[in-house]
C-alpha positions as CSV (number, residue, x, y, z in Angstrom):
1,X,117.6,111.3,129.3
2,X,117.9,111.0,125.4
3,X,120.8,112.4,123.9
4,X,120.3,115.6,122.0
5,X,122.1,115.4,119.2
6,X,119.9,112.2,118.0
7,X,117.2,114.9,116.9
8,X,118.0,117.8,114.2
9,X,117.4,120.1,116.9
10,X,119.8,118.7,119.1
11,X,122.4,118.3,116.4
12,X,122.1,122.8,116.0
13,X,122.2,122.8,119.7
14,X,125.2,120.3,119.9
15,X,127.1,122.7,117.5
16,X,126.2,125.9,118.9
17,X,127.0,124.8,122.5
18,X,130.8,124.4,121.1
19,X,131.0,127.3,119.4
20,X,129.4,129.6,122.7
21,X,132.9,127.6,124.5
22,X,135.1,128.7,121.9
23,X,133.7,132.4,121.9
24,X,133.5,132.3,126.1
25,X,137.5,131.5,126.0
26,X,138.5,134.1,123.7
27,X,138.3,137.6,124.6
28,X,138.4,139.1,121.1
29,X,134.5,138.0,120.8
30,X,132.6,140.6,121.0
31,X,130.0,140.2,123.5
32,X,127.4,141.0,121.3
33,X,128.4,138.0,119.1
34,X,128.1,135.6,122.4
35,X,124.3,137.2,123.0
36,X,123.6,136.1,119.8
37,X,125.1,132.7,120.3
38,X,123.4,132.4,123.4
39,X,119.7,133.0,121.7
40,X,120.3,130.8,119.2
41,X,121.3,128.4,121.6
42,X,118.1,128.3,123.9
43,X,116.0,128.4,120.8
44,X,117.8,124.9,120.3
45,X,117.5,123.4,122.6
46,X,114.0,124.5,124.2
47,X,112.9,123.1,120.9
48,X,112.9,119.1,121.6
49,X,111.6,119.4,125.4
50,X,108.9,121.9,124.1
51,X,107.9,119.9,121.2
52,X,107.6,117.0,123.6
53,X,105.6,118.3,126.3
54,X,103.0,119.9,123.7
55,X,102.5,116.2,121.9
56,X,103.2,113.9,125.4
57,X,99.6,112.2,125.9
58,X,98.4,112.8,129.5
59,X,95.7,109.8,129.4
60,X,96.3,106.9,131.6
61,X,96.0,103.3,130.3
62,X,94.9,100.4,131.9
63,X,97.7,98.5,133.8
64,X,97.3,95.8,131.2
65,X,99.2,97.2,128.7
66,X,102.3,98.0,130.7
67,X,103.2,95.5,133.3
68,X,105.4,96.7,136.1
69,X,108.8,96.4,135.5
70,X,110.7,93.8,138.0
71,X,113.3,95.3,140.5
72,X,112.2,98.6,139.9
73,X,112.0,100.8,142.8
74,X,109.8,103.8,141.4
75,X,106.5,101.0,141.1
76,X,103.4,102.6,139.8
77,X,105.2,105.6,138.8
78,X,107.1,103.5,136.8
79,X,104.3,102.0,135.0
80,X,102.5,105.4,134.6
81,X,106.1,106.8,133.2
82,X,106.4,104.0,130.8
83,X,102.9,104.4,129.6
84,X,103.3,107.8,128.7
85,X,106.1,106.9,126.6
86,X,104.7,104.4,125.1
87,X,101.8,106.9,124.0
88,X,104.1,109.7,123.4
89,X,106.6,107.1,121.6
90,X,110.1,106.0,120.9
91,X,110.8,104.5,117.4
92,X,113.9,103.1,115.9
93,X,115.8,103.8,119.0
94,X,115.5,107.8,118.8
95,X,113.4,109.2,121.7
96,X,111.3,111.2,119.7
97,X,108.3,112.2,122.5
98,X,106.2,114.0,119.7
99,X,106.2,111.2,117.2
100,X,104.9,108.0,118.8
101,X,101.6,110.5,118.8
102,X,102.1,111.8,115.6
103,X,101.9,107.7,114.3
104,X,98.8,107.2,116.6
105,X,96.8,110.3,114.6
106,X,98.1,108.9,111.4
107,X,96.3,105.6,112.0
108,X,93.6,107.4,113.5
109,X,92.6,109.9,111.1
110,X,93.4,107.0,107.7
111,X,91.1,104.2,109.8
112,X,93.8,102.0,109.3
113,X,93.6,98.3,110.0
114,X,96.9,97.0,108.5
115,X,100.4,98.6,109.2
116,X,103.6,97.7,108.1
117,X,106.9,98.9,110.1
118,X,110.2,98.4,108.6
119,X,113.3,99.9,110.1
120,X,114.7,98.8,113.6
121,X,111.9,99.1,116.3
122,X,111.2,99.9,119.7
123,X,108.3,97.8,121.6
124,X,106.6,100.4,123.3
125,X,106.3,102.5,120.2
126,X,104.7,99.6,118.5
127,X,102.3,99.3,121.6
128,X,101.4,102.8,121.6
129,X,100.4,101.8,117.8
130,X,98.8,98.8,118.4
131,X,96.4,100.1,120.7
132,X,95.3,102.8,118.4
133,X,94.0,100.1,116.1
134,X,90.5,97.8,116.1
135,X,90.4,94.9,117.9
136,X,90.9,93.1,113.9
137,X,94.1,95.5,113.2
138,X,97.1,93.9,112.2
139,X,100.9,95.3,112.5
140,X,103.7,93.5,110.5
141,X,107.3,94.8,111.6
142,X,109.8,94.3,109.9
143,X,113.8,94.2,111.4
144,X,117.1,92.8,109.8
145,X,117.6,91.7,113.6
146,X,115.4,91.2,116.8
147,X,115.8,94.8,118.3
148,X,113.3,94.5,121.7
149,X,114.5,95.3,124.8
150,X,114.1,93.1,127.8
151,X,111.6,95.1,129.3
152,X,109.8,95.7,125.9
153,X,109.6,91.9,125.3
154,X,107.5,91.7,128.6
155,X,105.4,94.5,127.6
156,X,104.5,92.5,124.6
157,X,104.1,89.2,126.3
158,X,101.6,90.9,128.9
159,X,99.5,93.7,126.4
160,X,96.4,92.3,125.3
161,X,97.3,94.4,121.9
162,X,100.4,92.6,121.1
163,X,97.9,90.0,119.5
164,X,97.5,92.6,116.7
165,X,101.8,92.3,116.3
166,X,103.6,90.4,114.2
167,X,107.4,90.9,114.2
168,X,109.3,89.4,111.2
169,X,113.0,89.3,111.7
170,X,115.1,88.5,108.7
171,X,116.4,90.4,105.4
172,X,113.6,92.7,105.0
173,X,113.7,92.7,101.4
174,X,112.5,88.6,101.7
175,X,110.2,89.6,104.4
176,X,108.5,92.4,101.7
177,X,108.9,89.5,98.6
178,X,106.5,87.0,101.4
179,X,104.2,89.7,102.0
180,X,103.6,90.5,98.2
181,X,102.8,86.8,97.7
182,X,100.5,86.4,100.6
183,X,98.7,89.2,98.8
184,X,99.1,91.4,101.9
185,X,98.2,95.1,101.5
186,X,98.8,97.9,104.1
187,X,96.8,101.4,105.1
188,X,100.2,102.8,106.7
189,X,103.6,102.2,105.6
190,X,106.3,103.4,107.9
191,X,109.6,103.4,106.6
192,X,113.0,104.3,108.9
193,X,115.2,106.1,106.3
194,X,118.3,105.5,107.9
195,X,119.0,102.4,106.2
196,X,120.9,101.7,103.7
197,X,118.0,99.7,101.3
198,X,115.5,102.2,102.1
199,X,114.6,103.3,98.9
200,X,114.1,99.8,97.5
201,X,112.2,99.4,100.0
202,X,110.1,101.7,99.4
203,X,110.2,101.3,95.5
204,X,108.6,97.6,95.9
205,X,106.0,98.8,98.2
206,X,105.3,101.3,95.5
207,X,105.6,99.0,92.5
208,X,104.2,95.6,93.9
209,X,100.7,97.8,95.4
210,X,101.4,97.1,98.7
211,X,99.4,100.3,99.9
212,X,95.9,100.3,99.8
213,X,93.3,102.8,98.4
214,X,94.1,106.3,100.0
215,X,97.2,104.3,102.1
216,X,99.9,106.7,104.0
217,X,103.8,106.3,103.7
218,X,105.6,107.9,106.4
219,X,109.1,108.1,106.4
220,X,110.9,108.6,109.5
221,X,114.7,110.7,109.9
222,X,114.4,112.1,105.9
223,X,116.7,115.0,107.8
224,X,119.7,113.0,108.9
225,X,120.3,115.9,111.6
226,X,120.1,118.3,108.4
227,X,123.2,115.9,106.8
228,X,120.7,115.8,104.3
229,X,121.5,119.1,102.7
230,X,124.7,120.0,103.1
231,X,127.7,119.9,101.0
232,X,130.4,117.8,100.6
233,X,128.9,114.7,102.4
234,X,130.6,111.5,101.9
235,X,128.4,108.9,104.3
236,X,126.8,106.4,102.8
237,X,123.5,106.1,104.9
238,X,123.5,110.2,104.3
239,X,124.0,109.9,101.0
240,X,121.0,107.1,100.5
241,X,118.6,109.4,102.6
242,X,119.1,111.8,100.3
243,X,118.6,109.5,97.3
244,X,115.6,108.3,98.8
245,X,114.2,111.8,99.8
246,X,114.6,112.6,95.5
247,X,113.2,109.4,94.5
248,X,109.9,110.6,96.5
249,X,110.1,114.1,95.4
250,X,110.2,113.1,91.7
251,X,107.6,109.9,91.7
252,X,104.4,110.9,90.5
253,X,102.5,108.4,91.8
254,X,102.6,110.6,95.7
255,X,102.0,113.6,97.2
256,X,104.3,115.0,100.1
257,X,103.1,117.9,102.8
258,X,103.9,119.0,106.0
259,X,101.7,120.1,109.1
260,X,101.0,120.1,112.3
261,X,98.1,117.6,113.5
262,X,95.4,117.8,116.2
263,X,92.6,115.5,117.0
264,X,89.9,115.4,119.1
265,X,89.9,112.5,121.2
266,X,87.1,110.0,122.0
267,X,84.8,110.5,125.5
268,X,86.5,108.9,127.7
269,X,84.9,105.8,130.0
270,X,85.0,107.5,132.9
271,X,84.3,111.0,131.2
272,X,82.0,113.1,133.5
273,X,79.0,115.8,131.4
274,X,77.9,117.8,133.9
275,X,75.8,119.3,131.7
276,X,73.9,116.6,130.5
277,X,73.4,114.2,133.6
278,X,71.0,112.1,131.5
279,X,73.2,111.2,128.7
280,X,72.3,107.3,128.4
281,X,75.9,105.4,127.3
282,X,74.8,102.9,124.9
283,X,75.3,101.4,121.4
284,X,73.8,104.5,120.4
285,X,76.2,106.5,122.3
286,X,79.6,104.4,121.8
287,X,78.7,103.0,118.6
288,X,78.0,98.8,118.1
289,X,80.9,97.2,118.9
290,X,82.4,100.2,119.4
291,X,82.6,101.1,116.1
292,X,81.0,104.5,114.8
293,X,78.5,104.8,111.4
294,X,81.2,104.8,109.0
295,X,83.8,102.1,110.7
296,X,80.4,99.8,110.3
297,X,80.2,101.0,106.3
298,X,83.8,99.3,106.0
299,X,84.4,96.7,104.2
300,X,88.6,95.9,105.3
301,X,89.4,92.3,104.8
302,X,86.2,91.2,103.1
303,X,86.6,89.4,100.0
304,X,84.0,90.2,97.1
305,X,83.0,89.3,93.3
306,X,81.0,91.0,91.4
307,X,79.8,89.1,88.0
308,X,78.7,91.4,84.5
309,X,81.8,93.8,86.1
310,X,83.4,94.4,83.1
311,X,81.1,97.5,82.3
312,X,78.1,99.3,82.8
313,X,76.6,98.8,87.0
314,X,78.9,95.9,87.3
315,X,81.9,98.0,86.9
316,X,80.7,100.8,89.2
317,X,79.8,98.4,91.7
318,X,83.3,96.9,91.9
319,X,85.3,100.3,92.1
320,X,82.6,101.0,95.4
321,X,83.6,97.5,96.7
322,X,87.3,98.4,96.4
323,X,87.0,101.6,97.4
324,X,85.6,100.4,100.9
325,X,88.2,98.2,101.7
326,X,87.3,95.3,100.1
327,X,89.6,93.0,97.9
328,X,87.2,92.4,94.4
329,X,87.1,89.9,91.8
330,X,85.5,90.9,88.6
331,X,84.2,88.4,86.7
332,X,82.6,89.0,83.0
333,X,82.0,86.8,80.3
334,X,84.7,88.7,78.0
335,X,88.0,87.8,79.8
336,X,89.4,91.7,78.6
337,X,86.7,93.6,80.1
338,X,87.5,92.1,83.3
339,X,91.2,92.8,83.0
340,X,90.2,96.1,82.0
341,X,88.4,96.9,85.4
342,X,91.0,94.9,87.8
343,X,93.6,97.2,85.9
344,X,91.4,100.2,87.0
345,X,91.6,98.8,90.1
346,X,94.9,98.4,90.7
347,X,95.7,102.0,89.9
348,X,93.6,102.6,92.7
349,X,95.6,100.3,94.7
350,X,92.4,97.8,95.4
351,X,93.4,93.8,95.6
352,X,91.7,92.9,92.3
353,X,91.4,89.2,90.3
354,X,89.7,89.2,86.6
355,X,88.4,86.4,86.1
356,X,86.1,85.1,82.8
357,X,82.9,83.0,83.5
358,X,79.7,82.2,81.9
359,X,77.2,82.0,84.9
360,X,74.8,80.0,83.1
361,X,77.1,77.4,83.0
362,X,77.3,75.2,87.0
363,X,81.0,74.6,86.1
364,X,82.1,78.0,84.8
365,X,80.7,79.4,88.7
366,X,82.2,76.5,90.7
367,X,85.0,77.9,88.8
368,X,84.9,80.9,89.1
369,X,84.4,80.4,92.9
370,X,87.2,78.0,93.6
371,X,89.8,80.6,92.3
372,X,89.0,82.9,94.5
373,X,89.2,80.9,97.4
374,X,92.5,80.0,96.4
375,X,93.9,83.2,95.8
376,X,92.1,85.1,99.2
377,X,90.7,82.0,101.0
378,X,87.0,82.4,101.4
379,X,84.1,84.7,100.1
380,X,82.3,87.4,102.1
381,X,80.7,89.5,99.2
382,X,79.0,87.9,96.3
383,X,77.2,90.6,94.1
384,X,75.5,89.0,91.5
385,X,75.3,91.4,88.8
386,X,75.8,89.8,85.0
387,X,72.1,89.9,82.9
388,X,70.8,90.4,79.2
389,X,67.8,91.5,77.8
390,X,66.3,90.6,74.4
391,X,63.2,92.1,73.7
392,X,60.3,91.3,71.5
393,X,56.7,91.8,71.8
394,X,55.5,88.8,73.8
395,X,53.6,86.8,71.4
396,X,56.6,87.0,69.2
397,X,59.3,85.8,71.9
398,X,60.6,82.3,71.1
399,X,61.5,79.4,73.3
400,X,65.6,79.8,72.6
401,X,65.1,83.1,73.6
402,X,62.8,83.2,76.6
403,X,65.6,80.1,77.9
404,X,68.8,82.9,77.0
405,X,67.1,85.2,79.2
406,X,66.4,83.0,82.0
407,X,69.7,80.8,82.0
408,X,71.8,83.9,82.6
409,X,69.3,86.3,84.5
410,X,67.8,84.0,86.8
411,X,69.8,80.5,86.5
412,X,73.1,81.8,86.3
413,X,72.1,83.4,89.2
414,X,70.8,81.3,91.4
415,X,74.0,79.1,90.5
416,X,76.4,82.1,92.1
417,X,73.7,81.8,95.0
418,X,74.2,78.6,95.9
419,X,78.1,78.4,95.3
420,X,78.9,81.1,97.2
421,X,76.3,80.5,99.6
422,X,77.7,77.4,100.8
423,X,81.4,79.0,101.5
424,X,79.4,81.5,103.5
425,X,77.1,79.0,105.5
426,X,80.3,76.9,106.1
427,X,81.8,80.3,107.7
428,X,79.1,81.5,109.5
429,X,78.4,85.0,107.3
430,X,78.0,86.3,104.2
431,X,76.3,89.2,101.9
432,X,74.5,88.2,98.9
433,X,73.4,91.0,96.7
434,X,71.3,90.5,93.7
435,X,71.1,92.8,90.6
436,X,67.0,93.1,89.6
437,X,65.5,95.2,87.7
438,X,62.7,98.4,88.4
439,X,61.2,96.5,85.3
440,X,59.5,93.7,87.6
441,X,57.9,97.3,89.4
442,X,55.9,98.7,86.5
443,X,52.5,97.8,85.1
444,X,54.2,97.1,81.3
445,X,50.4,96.8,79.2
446,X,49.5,100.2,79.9
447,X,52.4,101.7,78.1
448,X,53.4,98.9,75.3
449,X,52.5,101.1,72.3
450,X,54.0,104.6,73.7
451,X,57.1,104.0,72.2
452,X,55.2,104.0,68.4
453,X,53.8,107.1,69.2
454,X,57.1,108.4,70.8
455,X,59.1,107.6,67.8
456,X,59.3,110.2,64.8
457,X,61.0,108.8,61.8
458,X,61.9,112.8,61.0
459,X,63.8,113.0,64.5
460,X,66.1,110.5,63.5
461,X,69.7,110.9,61.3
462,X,68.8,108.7,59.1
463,X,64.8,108.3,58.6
464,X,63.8,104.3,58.0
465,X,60.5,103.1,58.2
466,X,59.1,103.8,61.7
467,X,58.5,100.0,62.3
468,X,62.5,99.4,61.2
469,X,63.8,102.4,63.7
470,X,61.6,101.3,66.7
471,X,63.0,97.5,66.7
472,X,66.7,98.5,65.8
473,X,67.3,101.0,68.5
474,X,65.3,98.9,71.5
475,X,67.6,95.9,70.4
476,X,70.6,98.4,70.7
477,X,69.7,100.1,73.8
478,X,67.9,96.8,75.6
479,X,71.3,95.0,75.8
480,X,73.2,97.5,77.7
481,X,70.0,98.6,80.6
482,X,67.5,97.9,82.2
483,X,63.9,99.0,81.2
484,X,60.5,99.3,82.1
485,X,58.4,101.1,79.5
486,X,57.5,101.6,76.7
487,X,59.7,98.3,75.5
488,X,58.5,94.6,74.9
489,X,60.4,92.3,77.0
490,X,58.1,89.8,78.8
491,X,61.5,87.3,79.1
492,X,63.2,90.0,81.0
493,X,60.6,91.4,83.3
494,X,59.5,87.7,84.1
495,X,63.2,86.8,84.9
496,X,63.7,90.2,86.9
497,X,60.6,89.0,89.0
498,X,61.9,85.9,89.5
499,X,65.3,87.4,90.8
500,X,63.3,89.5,93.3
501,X,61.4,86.7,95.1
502,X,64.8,84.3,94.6
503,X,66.1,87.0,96.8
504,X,63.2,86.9,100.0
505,X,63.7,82.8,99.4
506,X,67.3,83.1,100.2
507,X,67.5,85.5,102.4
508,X,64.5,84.5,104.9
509,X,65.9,80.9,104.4
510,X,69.5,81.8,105.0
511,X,69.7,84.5,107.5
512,X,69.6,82.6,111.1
513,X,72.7,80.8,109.4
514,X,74.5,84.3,109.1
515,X,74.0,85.0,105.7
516,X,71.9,87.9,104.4
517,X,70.3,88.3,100.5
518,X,69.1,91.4,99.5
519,X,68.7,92.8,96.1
520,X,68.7,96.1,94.0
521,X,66.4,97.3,91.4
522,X,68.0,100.2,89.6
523,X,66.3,102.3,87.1
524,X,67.1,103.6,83.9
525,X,70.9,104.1,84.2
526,X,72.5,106.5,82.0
527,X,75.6,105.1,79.7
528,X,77.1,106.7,76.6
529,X,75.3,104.7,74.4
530,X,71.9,106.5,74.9
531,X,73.5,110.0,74.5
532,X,73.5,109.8,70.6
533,X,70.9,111.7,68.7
534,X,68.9,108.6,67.4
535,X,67.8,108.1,70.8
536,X,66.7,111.2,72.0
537,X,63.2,110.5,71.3
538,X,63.4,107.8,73.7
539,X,65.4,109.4,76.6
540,X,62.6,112.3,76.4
541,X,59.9,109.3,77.0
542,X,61.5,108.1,79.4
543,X,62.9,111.1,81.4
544,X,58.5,112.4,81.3
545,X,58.1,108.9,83.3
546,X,60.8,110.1,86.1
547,X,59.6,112.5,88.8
548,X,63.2,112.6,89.5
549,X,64.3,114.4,86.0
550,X,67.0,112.7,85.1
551,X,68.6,108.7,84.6
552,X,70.1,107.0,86.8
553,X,74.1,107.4,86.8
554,X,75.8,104.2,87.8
555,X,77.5,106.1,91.1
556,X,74.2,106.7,92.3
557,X,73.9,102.8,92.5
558,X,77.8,102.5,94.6
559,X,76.7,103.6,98.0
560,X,73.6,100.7,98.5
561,X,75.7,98.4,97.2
562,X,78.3,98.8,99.9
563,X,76.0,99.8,102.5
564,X,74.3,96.1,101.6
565,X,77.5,94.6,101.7
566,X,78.8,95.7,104.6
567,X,77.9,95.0,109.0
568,X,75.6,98.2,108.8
569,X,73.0,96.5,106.9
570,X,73.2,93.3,108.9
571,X,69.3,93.6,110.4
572,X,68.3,93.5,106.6
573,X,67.5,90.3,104.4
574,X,65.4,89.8,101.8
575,X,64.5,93.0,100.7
576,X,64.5,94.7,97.1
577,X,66.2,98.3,97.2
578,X,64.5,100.0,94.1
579,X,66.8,103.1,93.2
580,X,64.5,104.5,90.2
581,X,64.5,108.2,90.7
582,X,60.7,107.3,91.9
583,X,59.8,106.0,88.5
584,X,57.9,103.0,89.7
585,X,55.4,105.2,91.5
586,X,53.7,106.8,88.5
């Protein structure tokens, strides 16, 4: 039996229990005071048994993951016991059976993958963790001093989830300094408050972006048995609780609540439905691998680059990346538009690298390439994205610019094809996705002069000749988008076209190797540029070509990108996702 008075509850009940003694021995207490005292007292302590038999889990585990205990007379029972502490959980030596449950829903409800623990721990509260997570979940603990018991050392040695464990012993302020520089980043962060460093550590978890997009800090015994809030307190620990409990409160970067949680719980194996006797348990059923529509959509632990990302598609399509887990390099020619984004990033707290390459050039991408291995160690994700577009009529487009076009749009990449696609034959897997264009889609001669009988020189700010207006604003807008119609770009819709089949090359050549190549052809996509009132005329073309009424908005490019990127889409290669709003279809 736990002491009491290691719980806030039990610290009341500790106090009113000698006060109810006092009042029994002296007979000037009136016995209306020692009714009171009495209430107050069962409230107090029914609290902790109450709290524990509503959040104890009544499942049984597999005998694997607690081994019977040697020399212990109660056998099976034992186990069974020990299990159901394990679920129910113990952490940092206080028997706390509500919160070992309370951890499990936390990394159930966030998906987490990576945990970090730091505070002194108890093994089967780290088991009752560990086997809430995938079979690729990781938990780093974290302990000035090896704090496992005997019997909790055997219960590691025997789970089959301590492989997801990993207990660092030592200061744990150089244990956080060698997680920041193996670029580790966590989805739960549990800190034990009572400790004396608590609050640095949790001000370089904050500072160094240890937590990962949408990541969960939970800190454990902010109450100090209600130490916390009372006057006069001279203990240290108390006193740096306290500190740390109005560090949190006043850092804007969180958000603090307080509930209670409920989940439903998976079918169980062995589940009987009555109802439905014909209920077929398959992949369907239980999910490949075991893993449900949105687990597969993850992208945790993948490492991703995504070139042209300092603006425009390229940037939305590395916030997506990010936002699904994966760790993104952004690479654009202008060094400061990469920052830019990996600086967005970061707020987000997504693992970014900027990184400045031309694609047209071999060593720029073997570049390029080679520092992201050496920073994350491999490449999973290589989204292709960086492209221009000069336009002229055709029998006016010359040789140096036909070759810009294609060294960037179609050699460049074919270059970030084959670099990356070597690190991901080596490995066994490996998403490609290629940037094309709806502009390979559309039949261009039928519409080459709508744009001279689209444009009225009285429509514009500042009237020029209608020859002068047409060619200025399409080699304003044509850098920034991609086009079909009306313009004149026989360079670009060539190179686009050359991207596409590039794409079923690879990807029908590549596939029974583990890698998959896909591509996407967005359409017009909307960007401030082609707000201003000189182009109006234009976007009103445009928008009478789109059965869908509007342009595309970079976000409506995210969810293919990721959906490409990630295990869902593993049954696809080769194939050219056009996201035009239906354009190419008129």
């Amino acid at each position: 039996m736990h002491n009491p008075s290691e719980t806030l509850a039990g610290h009341i009940a500790e106090n009113l229990l000698k006060a109810k003694e006092i009042a029994l021995d002296d007979s000037r207490v009136p016995e209306q005071l020692r009714n009171y005292l009495q209430k107050a007292l069962d409230v107090a302590l029914g609290l902790d048994p109450y709290l524990a038999a509503m959040a104890t889990s009544k499942r049984k585990t597999s005998p694997e993951h607690i081994p019977d205990i040697p020399g212990d007379a109660e056998g099976v029972e034992s186990r069974v016991r020990l299990q159901e502490t394990g679920a129910s959980g113990s952490l940092n030596g206080k028997l706390f059976s509500q919160e070992g449950q309370i951890f499990r829903m936390f990394v159930h409800m966030t998906r987490a993958r990576k945990i970090l623990l730091i505070g002194t721990l108890k093994g089967y509260s780290v088991l009752a963790v560990a086997e809430e997570l995938p079979d690729d979940g990781k938990i780093f603990a974290c302990a000035e001093a090896p704090c496992l018991g005997a019997n909790s050392q055997e219960a590691f040695d025997h789970s089959s989830d301590s492989k997801k464990i990993n207990v660092r012993v030592g200061p744990v302020a150089d244990t956080l300094e060698a997680l920041h520089a193996e670029d580790e980043y966590f989805d739960i962060v549990f800190i034990d408050a009572d400790q004396r460093n608590a609050v640095q550590y949790y001000s370089f978890v904050m500072d160094n972006h240890l937590l990962s997009m949408d990541a969960v800090i939970c800190v454990e015994n902010t109450l100090m048995k209600g130490q916390v809030y009372l006057e006069n307190v001279s203990d240290e620990n108390v006193l740096a609780v306290r500190k740390l409990n109005s560090v949190i409160n006043s850092d804007p970067r969180v958000e603090q609540s307080g509930l209670s949680l409920i989940r439903r719980r998976p079918v169980p194996p062995d589940a009987v439905i009555e109802s439905k006797a014909g209920v077929v348990r398959d992949n369907v059923f239980w999910g490949r691998r075991r893993r449900r529509v949105l687990e597969r959509l993850r992208l945790d632990g993948r490492v991703a680059y995504v070139t042209g990302a300092g603006q425009g598609i390229g940037r939305a399509f590395a916030h997506a990346l990010g936002e699904a887990g994966a760790q993104v390099a952004v690479v654009d020619l202008v060094l400061a538009k990469a920052e830019a984004v990996a600086c967005e990033l970061s707020l987000k707290g997504i693992k970014s690298l900027a990184l400045a390459a031309d694609v047209s050039k071999p060593e720029d991408v073997q570049r390029m390439v080679d520092a992201i291995v050496a920073r994350w160690g491999t490449v999973h994700i290589a989204c292709n994205n960086a492209g221009i577009n000069l336009n002229s009529a055709s029998e006016e487009t010359s040789l140096e610019e036909w070759d810009k076009t294609f060294n960037v749009n179609l050699r460049g990449l074919f270059l970030c094809c084959q670099a990356a696609g070597r690190i991901m034959l080596n490995q066994g897997y490996g998403k490609i996705i290629n940037t094309a264009s709806m502009a390979s889609l559309i039949d261009i001669p039928i519409k080459t002069n709508v744009h001279r009988r689209t444009f009225d020189s009285s429509l514009i700010t500042h009237p020029k000749s209608e020859a002068d207006s047409c060619s200025g604003l399409q080699q304003l807008v044509l850098t920034h988008m991609h086009f079909p119609h009306p313009q004149k770009q026989l360079a670009y819709n060539a190179s686009k076209a050359g991207v596409v089949k590039l794409t079923q090359t690879l990807g029908t050549e590549w596939i029974d190797r583990g890698v998959k190549v896909n591509c996407i052809s967005p359409g017009i996509v909307d960007t401030p540029l082609i707000r201003s009132r000189e182009l109006q005329p234009l976007v009103r073309s445009w928008l009478a070509n789109i059965p869908a009424g509007r342009l595309a908005h970079p976000t409506d490019l995210q969810a293919a990108v990721v959906y490409l990127a990630s295990e869902a889409s593993d049954y696809m290669t080769g194939h050219n996702l056009v996201i035009e709003g239906g354009q190419s279809l008129w």
